[in-house]
C-alpha positions in Angstrom: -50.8 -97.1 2.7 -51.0 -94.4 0.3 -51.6 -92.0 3.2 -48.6 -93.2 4.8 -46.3 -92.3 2.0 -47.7 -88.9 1.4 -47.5 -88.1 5.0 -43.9 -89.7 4.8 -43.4 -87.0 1.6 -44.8 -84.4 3.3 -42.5 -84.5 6.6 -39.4 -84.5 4.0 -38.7 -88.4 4.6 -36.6 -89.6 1.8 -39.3 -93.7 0.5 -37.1 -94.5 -2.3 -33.6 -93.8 -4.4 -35.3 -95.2 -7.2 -36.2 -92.5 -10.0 -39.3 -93.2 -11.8 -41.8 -91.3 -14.5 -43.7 -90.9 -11.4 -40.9 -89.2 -9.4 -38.6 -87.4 -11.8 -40.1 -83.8 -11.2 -39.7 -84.4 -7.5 -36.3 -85.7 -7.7 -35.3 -82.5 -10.0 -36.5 -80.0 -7.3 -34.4 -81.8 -4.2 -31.5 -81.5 -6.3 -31.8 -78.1 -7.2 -32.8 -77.2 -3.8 -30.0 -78.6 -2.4 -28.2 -76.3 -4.8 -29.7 -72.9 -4.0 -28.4 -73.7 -0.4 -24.7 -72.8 -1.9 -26.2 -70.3 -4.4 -27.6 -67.7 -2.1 -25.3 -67.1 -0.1 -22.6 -66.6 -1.8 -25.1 -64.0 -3.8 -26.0 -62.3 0.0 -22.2 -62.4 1.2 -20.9 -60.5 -1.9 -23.6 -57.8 -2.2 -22.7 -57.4 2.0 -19.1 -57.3 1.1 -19.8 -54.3 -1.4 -21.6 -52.3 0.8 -18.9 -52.6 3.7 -16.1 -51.6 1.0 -18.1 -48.5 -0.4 -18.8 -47.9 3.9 -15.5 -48.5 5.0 -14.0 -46.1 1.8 -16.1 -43.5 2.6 -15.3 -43.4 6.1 -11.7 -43.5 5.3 -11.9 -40.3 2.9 -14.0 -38.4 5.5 -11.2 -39.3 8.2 -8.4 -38.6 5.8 -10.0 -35.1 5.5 -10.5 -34.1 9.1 -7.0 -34.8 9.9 -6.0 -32.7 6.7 -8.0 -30.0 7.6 -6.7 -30.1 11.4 -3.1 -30.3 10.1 -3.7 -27.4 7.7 -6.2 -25.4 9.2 -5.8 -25.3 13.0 -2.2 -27.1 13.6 -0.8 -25.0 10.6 1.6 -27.8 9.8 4.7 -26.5 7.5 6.3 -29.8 6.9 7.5 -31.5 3.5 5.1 -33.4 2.9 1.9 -31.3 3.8 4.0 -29.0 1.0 4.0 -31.7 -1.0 0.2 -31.9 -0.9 -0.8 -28.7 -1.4 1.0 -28.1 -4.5 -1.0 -31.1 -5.5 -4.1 -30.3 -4.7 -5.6 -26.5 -4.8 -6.8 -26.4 -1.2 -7.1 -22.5 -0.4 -5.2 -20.4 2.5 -7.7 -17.3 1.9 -9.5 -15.4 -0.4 -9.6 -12.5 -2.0 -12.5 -11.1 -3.9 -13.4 -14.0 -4.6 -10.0 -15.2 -6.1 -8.9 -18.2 -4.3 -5.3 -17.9 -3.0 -3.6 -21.4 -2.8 -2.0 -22.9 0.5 0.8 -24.3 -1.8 2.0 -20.8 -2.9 1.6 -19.7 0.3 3.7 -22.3 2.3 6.5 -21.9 -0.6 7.1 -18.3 0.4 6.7 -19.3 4.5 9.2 -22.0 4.1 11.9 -20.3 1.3 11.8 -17.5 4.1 12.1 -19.7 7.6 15.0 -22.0 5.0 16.9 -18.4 4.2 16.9 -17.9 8.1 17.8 -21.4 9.0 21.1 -21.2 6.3 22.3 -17.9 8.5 22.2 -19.6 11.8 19.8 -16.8 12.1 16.6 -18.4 13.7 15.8 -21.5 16.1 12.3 -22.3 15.3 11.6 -24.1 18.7 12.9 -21.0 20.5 10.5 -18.0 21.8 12.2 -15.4 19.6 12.4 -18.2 16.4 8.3 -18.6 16.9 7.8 -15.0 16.7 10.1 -14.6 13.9 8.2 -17.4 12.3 5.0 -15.7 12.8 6.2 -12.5 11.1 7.5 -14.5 8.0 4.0 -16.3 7.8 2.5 -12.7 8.2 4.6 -11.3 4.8 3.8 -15.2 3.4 0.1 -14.2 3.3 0.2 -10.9 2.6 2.6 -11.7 -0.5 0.6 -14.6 -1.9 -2.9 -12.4 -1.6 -1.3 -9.3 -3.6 0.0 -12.4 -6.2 -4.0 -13.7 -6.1 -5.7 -10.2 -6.7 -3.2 -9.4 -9.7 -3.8 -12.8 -11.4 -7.6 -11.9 -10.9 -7.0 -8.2 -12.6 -5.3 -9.4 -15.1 -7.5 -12.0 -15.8 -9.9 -8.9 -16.4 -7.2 -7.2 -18.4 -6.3 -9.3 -20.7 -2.9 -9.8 -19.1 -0.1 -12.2 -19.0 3.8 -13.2 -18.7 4.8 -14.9 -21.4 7.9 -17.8 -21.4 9.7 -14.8 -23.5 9.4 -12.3 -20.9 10.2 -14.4 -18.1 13.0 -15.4 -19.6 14.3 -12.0 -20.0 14.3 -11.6 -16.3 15.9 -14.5 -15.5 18.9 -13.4 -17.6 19.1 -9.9 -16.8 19.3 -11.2 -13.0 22.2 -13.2 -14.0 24.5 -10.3 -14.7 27.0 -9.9 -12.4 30.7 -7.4 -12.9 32.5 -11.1 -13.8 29.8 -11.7 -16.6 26.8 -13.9 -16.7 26.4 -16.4 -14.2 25.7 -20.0 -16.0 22.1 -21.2 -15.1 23.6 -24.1 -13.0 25.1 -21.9 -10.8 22.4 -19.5 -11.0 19.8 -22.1 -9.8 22.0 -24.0 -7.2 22.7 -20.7 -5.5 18.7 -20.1 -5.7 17.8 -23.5 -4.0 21.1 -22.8 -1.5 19.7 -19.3 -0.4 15.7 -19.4 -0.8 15.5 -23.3 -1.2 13.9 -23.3 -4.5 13.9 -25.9 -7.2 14.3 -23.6 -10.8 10.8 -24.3 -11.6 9.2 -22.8 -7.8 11.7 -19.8 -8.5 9.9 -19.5 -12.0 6.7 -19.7 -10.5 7.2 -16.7 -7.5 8.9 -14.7 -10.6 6.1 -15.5 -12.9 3.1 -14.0 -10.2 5.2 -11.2 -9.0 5.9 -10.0 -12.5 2.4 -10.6 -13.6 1.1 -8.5 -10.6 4.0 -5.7 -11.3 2.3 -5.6 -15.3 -1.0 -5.1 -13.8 0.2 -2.1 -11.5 1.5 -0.3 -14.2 -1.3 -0.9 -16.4 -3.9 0.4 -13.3 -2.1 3.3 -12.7 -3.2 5.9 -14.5 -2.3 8.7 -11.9 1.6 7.6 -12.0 1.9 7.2 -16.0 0.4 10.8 -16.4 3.0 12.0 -13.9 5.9 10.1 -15.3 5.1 12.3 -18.9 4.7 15.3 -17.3 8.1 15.2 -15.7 9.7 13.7 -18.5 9.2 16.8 -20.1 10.3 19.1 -16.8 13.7 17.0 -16.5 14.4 17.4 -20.5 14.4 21.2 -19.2 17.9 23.3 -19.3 19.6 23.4 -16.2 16.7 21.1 -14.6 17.1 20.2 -11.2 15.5 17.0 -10.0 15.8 18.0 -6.2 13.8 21.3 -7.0 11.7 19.4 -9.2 10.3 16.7 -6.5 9.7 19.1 -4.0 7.5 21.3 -6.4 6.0 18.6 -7.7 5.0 16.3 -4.0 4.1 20.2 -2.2 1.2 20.2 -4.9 0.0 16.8 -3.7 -1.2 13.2 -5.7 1.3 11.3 -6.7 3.9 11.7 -4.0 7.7 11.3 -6.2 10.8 10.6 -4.2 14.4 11.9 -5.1 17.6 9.9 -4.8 20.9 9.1 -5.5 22.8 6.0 -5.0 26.1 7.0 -6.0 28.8 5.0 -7.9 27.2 1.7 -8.5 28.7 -1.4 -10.9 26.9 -1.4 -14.3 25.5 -4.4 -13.5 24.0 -3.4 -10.1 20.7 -5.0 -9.9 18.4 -1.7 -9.3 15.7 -2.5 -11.0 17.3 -1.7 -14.6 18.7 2.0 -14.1 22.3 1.2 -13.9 21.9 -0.9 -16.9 20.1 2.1 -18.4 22.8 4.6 -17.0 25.6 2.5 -18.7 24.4 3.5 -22.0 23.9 7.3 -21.9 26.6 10.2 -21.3 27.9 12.0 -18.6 25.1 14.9 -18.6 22.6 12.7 -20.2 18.8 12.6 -18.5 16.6 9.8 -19.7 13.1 9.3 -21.0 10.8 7.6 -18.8 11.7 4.0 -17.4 9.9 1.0 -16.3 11.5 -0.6 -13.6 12.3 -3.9 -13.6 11.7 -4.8 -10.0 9.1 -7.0 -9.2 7.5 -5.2 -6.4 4.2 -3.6 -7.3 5.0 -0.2 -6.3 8.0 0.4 -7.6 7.1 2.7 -10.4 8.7 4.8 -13.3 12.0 6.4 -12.8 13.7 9.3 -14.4 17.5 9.7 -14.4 20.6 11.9 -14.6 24.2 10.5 -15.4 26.1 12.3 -12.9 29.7 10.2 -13.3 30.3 7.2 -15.5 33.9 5.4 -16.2 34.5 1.6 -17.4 32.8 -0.3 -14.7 31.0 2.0 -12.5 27.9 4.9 -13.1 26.9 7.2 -10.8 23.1 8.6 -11.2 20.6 10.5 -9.7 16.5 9.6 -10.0 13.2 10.7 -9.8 10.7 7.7 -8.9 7.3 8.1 -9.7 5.5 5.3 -7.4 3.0 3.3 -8.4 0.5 3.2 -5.8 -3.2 2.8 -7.2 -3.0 -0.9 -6.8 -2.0 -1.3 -2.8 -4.8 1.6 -2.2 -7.5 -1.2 -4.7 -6.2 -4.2 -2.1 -6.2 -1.9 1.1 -10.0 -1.4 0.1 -11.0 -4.7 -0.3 -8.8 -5.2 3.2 -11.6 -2.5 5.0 -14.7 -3.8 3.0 -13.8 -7.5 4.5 -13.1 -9.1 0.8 -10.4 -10.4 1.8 -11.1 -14.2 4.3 -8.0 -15.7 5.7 -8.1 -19.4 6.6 -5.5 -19.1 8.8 -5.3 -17.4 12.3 -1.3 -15.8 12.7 -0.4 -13.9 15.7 0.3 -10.5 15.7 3.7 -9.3 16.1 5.6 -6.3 16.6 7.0 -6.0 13.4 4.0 -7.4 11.4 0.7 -6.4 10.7 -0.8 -9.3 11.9 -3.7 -11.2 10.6 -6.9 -13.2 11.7 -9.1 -15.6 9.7 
């Protein structure tokens, strides 16, 4: 009989309900057997749940990526949104000595350009001649944002930088027009109107191109030491710039150039000279003068009041041109230090590029 019941046990078949000193130990482990039927697999279906999430989000991030790097990198996508990303996140359209240059900066200056075009009536982007317009504006796009990169990176070196002050300046003196100053409202509506431009992107081109413009005339050593030198040749009696140029470009260096705009409003935005004409005498030649344009190579400029009544000056100039640092970035250009991410077709009136 007893081997009955432990073969009854043994098989799993239930003698008795009856709990007994005897049978108390047995009747704990069915119950918590029963238990760990519930337990387990809750415990197996959550750990498999977080391994599919941590799967399924890597996967997604991976996707997410390819498509960004196909829209960026090979379909060159220009829209809003991609814009929108890429002044969010520092994902670079090239490099240049090892300074990064950012695809945000560089689609700000493609699309201010291709909007300034599009306000004219002057391009059709889906059109044959509107593509190859486009290509040219995305040619001067990189090429501006890679000079911006390479002076942040030198001044970096230098010790250089715009400050909120100097900016500020700018900003003003670009205000003047021959009615007065131009309130900032107007100033920045008419910005995002022409260039399309919130006031804070404007700030941001200014800032780099004035930034690299403080680095050119700090590189150029060749151009300052000219500037003095004729300083002195122009404070001559009876001086003549013309004369003066000629002697000066037939000895070669620094190659100067001699002009002269005529009558121009005080307020003519030249890069400072009619502001600095305004103030002197019929007669009068000037010391040497930084210009304020932001362009790199602009240089120092020497003048000569020639006319000058209540509204208008007329002057003639000598520009001394910065050049040493286009021929720095020409030479990284030749030693292949500069990487484009990009691929833009060549056109006829660019210089093309290739990544």
């Amino acid at each position: 009989m007893k081997k009955l019941l432990s073969k009854f046990r043994k098989k799993g078949v239930e003698v008795s309900s009856r709990i007994t000193n005897e049978t108390v130990a047995e009747h704990r482990e069915r119950i918590l057997a029963g238990g760990r039927r519930f337990k387990y697999p809750i415990q197996y279906a959550r750990h498999k749940l977080v391994i599919n999430a941590i799967i399924i989000s890597i996967a997604s991030i991976i996707l997410l990526a390819a498509v960004g790097w196909w829209q960026l990198y090979l379909v060159q996508n220009t829209s809003t949104f991609v814009y929108n990303v890429t002044r969010v996140l520092p994902l670079p359209v090239a490099n240049v000595d090892g300074q990064p240059v950012l695809y945000g900066d560089y689609l700000m200056r493609y699309r201010s350009a291709i909007h300034n075009l599009e306000q004219q009536g002057q391009i059709n982007i889906n059109s044959e001649d509107g593509k190859r317009q486009a290509d040219y504006h995305k040619e001067k796009a990189m090429e501006a944002v890679i000079a911006d990169a390479y002076g942040a990176k030198l001044a970096k070196q230098l010790n250089l930088t715009v400050t909120d002050d100097e900016l500020n300046t700018y900003l003003t003196a670009q205000r003047q027009s021959s009615d007065g100053e131009i309130s900032q409202q107007t100033y920045d509506a008419s910005i995002l109107d022409i260039l399309g431009w919130s006031p804070d992107e404007y700030r941001h081109v200014l800032s780099d191109e004035l930034l690299r413009q403080k680095v050119a005339f700090t590189i150029d050593t060749a151009a300052t030491q000219m500037s003095v030198s004729l300083a002195v040749q122009v404070k001559a009696p009876n001086s003549n710039f013309q004369s003066i140029v000629a002697t000066t470009n037939a000895l070669g260096g620094v190659q100067t150039v001699y002009g002269a705009p005529g009558l121009v409003p005080k307020t003519n935005q030249d890069g400072g000279l009619a502001a600095a004409a305004s103030k002197m005498q019929k007669g009068e030649v000037s010391g040497v003068i930084k210009s304020t344009t932001t362009s790199a190579g602009d240089g120092y400029y020497l003048i000569r009041v020639l006319d000058i009544n209540d509204t208008q000056v007329s002057y003639e100039y000598i520009q001394i041109p910065l050049t040493e640092f286009t021929k720095r970035l020409d030479n990284l250009k030749k030693t292949n230090k500069v990487t484009e991410y990009i691929s833009i077709p060549t056109t006829a009136t660019g210089t093309g590029t290739n990544n």
